[in-house]
N, C-alpha and C positions, 0 to 999 in steps of 0.2 A: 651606497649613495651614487647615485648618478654622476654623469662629467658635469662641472658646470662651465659658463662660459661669460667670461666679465667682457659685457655687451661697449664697455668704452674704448678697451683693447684689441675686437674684433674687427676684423677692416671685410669680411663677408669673403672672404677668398674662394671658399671651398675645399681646400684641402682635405679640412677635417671629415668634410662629406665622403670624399673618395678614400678616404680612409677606413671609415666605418664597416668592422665586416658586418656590422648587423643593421645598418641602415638606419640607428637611432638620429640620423645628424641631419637638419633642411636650413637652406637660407631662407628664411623670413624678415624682410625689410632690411636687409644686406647685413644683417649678423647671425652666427649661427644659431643655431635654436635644438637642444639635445632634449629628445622623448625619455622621458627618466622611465617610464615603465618598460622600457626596449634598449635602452642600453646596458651592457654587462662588465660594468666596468673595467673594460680592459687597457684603457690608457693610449690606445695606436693613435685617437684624435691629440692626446695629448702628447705625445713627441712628436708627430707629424706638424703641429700649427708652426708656422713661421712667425708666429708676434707672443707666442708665448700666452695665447687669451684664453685657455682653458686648462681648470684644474680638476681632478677627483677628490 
């Protein structure tokens, strides 16, 4: 299952972007937005976020 990301807790940082080695990760409309067919759930968005807004 893909990372997801709870859109109320995301402040659209980017972090998570520059995180991603597989580039599942885009800001769209200042939250992030994770490509579930391109992500390999590897978790680096998920300790990288600083507000804690995504989980696996």
């Amino acid at each position: 299952m893909a990372a997801q990301v709870d859109k109320d807790s995301c402040t659209g940082c980017g972090v998570c972007v520059d995180e991603c080695p597989v580039e599942a990760i885009k800001i769209e409309n200042d939250v992030a937005v994770v490509d579930a067919d391109t992500c390999t759930d590897c978790g680096q968005c998920v300790d990288a976020c600083p507000c804690e807004a995504i989980t696996l």
